[in-house]
LUMDRENBA-385121 format. One record per atom (N, C-alpha, C): residue in three letters; atom name; x, y, z. Coordinates in steps of 0.2 Angstrom, whole numbers, plus 2048, in hexadecimal, padded with zeros to 3 digits. Each point is the difference from the previous one (the first is absolute). Layout:
REM residues N
> Ala,CA,X,Y,Z;
...
REM end
This chain:
REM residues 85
> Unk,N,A1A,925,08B;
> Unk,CA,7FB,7FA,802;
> Unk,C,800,7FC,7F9;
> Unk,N,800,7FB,800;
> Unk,CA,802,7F8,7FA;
> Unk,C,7FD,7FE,802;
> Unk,N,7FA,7FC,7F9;
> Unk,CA,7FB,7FC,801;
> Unk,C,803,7F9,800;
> Unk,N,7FF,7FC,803;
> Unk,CA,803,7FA,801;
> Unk,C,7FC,7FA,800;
> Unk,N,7FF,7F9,7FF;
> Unk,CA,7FD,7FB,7FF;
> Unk,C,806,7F9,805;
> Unk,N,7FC,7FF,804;
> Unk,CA,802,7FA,803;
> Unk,C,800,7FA,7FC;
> Unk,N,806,7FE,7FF;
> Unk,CA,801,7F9,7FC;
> Unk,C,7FC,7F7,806;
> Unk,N,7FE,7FE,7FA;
> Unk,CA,7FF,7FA,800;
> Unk,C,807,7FC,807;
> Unk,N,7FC,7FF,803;
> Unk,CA,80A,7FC,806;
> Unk,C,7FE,7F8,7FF;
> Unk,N,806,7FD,7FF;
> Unk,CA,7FF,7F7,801;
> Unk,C,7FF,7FE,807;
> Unk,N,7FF,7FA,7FF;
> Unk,CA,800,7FE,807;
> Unk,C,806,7FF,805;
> Unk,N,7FC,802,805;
> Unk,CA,806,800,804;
> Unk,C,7FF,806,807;
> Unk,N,806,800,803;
> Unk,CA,801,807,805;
> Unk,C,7FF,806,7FA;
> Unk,N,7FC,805,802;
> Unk,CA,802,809,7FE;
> Unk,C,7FC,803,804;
> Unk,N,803,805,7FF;
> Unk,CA,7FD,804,804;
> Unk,C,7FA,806,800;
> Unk,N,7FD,7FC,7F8;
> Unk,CA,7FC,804,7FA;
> Unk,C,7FA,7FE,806;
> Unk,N,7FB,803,803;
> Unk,CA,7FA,7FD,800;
> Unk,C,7FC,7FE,7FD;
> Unk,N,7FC,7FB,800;
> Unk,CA,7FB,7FD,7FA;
> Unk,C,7FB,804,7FC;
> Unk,N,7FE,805,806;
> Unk,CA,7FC,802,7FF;
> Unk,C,800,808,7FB;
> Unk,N,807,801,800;
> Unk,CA,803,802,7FA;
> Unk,C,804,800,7F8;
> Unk,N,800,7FB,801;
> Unk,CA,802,7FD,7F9;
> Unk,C,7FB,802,7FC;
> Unk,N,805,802,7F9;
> Unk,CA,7FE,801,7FA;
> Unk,C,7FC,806,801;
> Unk,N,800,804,804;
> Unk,CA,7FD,809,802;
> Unk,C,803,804,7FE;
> Unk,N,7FF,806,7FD;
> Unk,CA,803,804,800;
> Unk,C,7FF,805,804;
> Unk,N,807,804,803;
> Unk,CA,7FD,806,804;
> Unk,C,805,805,7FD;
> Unk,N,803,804,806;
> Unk,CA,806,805,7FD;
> Unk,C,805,801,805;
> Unk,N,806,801,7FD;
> Unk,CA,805,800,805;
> Unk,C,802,807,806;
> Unk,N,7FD,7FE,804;
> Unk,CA,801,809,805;
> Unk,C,808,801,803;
> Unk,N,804,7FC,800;
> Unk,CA,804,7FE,804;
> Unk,C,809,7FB,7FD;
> Unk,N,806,805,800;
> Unk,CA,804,7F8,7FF;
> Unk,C,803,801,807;
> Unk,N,801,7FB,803;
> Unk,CA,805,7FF,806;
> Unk,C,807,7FE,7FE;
> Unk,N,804,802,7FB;
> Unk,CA,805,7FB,800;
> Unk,C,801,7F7,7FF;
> Unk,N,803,800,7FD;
> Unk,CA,805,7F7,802;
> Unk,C,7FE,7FE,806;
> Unk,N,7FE,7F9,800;
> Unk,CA,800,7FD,808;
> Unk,C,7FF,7F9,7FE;
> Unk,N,804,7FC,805;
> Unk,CA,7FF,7FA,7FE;
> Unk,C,7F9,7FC,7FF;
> Unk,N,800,7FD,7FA;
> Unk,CA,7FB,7FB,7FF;
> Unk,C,7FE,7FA,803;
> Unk,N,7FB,802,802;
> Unk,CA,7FD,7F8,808;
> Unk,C,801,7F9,7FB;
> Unk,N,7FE,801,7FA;
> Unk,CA,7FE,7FA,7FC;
> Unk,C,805,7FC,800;
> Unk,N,806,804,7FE;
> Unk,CA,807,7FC,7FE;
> Unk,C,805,7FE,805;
> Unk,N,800,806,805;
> Unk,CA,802,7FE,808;
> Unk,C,7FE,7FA,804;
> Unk,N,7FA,800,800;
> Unk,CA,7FE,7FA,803;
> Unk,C,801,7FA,7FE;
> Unk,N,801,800,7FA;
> Unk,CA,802,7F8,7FB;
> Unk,C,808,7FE,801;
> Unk,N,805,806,804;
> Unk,CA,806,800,7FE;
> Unk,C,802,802,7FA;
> Unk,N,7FD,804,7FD;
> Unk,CA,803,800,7F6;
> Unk,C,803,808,802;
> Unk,N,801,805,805;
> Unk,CA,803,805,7FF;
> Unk,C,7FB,805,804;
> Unk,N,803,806,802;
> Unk,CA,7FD,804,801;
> Unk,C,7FE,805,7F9;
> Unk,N,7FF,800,7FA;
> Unk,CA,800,801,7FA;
> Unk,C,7FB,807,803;
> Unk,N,803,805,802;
> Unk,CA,7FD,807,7FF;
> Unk,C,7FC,802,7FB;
> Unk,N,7F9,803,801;
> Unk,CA,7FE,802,7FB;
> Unk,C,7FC,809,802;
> Unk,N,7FD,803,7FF;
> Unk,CA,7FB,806,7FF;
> Unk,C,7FC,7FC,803;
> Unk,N,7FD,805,806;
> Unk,CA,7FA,7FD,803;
> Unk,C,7FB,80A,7FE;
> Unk,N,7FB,7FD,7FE;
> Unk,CA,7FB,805,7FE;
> Unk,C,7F9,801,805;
> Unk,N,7FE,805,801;
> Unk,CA,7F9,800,802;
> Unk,C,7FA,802,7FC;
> Unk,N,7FE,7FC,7FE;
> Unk,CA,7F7,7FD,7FE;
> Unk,C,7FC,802,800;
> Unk,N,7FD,806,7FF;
> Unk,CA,7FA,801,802;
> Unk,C,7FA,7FD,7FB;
> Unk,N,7FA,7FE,803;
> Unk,CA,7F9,7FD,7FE;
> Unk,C,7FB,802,801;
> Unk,N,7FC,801,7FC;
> Unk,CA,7F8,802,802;
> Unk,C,7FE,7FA,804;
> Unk,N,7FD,801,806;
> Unk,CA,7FD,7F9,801;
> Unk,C,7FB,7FC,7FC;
> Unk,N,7FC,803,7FF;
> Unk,CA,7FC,7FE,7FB;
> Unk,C,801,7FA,7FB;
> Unk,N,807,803,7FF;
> Unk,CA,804,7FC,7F9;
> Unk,C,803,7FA,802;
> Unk,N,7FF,7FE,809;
> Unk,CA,803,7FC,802;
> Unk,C,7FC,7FB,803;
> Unk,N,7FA,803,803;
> Unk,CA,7FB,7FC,804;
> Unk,C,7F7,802,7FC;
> Unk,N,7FD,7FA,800;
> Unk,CA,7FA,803,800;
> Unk,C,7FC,805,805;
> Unk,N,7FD,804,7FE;
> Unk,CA,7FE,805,805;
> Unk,C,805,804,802;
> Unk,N,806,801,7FE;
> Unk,CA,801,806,802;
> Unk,C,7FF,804,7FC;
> Unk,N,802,806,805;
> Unk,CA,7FE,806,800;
> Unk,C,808,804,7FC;
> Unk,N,7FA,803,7F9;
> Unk,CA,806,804,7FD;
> Unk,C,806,806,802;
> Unk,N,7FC,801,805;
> Unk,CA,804,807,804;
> Unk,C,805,7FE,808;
> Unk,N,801,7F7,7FE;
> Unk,CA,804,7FE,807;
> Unk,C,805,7FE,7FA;
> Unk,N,805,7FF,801;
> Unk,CA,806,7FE,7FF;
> Unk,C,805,7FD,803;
> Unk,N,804,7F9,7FD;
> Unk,CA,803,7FC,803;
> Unk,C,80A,800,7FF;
> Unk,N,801,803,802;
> Unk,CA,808,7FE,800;
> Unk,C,805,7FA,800;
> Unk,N,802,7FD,7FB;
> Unk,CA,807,7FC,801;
> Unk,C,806,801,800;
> Unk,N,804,7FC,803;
> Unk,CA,808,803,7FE;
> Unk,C,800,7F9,7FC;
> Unk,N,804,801,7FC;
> Unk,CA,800,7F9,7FB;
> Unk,C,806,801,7FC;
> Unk,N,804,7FC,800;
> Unk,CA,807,7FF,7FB;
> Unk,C,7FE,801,7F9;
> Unk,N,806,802,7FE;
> Unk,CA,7FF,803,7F8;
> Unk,C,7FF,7F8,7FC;
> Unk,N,800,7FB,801;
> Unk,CA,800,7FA,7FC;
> Unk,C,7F9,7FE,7FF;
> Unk,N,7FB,803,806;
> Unk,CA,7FA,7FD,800;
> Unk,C,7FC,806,7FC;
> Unk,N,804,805,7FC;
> Unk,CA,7FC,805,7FD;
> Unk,C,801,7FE,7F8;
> Unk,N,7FD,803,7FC;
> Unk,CA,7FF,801,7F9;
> Unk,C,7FE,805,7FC;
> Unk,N,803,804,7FB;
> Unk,CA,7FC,807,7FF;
> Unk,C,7F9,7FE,7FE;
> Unk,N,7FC,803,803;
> Unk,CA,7FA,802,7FE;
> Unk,C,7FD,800,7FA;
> Unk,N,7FA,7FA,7FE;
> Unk,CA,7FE,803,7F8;
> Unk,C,7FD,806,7FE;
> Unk,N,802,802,7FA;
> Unk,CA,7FF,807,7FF;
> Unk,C,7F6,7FF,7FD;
REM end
């Protein structure tokens, strides 16, 4: 398990929800390479990447929650950045 911080995403199509950005959680999960929605869809390639799964305190995500619920993402490696130490 890999502390992980979601990157800042530009404007546009991603598949990051908003409500996640710039959060850190920890990686529970790799699934492999799978194509990338973001580039697929514009025509620029099916550019495979690692897709990971995310885990979040909710807390960390929402006001009011609750530290003992937890939110899972599945999120491409691009929208991730190591975690500050």
């Amino acid at each position: 398990k890999t502390p992980a911080q979601t990157a800042i995403q530009p404007g546009g199509h991603t598949r990051l929800p908003s409500y996640a950005a710039v959060k850190t959680g920890i990686i529970t999960a790799c699934h492999g390479a799978h194509i990338l929605p973001d580039t697929h869809a514009h025509f620029k390639g099916e550019a495979p990447e690692p897709l990971y799964t995310v885990s979040f305190k909710a807390s960390d995500l929402f006001a009011g929650g609750n530290d003992n619920d937890e939110v899972r993402l599945d999120l491409w490696e691009r929208y991730l950045e190591p975690a500050p130490a």
